[in-house]
C-alpha positions as a printed NumPy array, in Angstrom:
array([[ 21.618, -33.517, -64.904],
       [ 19.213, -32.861, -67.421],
       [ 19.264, -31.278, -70.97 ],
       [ 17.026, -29.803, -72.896],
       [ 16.402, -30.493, -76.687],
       [ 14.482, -28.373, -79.202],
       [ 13.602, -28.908, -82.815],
       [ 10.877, -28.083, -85.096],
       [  9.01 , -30.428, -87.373],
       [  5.833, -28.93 , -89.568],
       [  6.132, -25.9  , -87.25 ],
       [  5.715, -27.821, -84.803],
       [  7.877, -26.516, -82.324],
       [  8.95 , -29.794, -79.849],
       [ 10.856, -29.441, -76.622],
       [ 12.467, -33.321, -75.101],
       [ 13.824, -33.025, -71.437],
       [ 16.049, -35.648, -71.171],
       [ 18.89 , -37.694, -69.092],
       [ 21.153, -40.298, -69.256],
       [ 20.658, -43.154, -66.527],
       [ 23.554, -44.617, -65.535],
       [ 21.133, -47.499, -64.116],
       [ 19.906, -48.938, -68.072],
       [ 22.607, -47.107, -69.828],
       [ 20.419, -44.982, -71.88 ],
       [ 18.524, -41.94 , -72.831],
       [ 15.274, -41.511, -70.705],
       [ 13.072, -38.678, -71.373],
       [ 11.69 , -37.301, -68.39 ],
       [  9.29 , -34.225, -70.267],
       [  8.224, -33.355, -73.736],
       [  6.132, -30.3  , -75.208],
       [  4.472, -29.86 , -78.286],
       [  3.888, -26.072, -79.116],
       [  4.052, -25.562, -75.119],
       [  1.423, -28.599, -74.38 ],
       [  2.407, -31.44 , -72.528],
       [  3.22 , -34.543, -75.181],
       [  4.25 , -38.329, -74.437],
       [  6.651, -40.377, -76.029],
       [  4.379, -43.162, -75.32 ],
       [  1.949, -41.343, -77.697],
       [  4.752, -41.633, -80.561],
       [  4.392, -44.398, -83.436],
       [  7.619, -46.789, -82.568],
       [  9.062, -45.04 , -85.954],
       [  8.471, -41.202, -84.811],
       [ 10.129, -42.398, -81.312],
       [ 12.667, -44.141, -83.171],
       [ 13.404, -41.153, -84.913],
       [ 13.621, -39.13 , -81.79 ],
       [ 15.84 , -41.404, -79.611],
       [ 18.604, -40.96 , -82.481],
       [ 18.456, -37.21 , -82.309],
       [ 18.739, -37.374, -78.455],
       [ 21.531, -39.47 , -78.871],
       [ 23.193, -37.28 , -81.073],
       [ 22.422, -34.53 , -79.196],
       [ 23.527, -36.358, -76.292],
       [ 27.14 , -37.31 , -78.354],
       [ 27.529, -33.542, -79.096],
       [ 27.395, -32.617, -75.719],
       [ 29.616, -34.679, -74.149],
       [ 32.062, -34.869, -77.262],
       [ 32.518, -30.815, -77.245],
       [ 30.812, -30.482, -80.658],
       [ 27.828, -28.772, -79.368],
       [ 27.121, -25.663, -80.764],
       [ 27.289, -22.879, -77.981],
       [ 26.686, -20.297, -79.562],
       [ 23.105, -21.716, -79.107],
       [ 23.477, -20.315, -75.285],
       [ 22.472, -17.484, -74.127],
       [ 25.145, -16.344, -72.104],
       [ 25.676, -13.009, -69.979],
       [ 28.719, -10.882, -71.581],
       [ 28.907,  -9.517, -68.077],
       [ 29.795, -12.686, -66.213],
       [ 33.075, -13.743, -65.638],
       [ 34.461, -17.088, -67.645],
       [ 34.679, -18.976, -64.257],
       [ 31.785, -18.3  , -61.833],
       [ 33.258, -18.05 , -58.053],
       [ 36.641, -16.692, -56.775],
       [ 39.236, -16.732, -58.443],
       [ 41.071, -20.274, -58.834],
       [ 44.19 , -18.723, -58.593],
       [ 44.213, -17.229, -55.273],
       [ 41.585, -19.436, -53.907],
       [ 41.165, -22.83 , -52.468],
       [ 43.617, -25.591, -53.125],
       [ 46.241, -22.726, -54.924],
       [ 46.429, -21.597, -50.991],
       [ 50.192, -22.133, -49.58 ],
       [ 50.666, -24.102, -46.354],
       [ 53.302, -23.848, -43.715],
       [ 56.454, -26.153, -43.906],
       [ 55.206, -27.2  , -40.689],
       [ 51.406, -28.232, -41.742],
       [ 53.642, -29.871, -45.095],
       [ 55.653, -31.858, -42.889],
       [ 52.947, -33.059, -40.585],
       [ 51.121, -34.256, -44.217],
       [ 54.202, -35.651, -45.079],
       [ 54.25 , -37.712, -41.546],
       [ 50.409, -38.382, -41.875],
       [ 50.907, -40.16 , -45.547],
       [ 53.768, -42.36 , -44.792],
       [ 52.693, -43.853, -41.306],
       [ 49.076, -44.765, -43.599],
       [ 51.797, -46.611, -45.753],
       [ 53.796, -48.096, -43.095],
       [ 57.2  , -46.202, -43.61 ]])
């Protein structure tokens, strides 16, 4: 998954596409934009890239933590909450038989020897 960070700096507007690898256990930028043109972190003074590795992060922290702002969003007020059926009368909510119950109930204690 990949998220998408803007901020502006001298009006420079600057998108970061970013991830998290699970592999180095850090923030990776995979694209960045400077007033729509294609810009390198590589092209960054170690101080400018400093500086935006620490608002990734944060970024990054908000995110996962629930403090990102959402209202940022833009969301359709006609979509549901929940995209898909409805969890209550779909998929794992679904009743079985006493006799599909009981074969389960056969099926998980042979696996544990009873």
């Amino acid at each position: 998954m990949t998220y998408l960070f803007e901020y502006t700096i001298l009006d420079d507007n600057i998108k970061v596409e970013y991830t998290f690898s699970s592999v180095t256990d850090g923030i990776k930028v995979i694209d960045m934009w400077v007033d729509d043109k294609p810009h390198s972190v590589k092209w960054m003074s170690h101080e400018g890239r400093a500086k935006l590795m620490a608002r990734l992060d944060k970024d990054l922290e908000n995110r996962i933590c629930g403090t990102y702002d959402h209202s940022l969003d833009i969301i359709d007020p006609d979509e549901s909450d929940i995209p898909g059926p409805d969890p209550e009368t779909y998929g794992y909510n679904d009743p079985i038989s006493a006799a599909e119950a009981e074969w389960l109930e056969e099926k998980v204690l042979t696996s544990m020897g009873v």
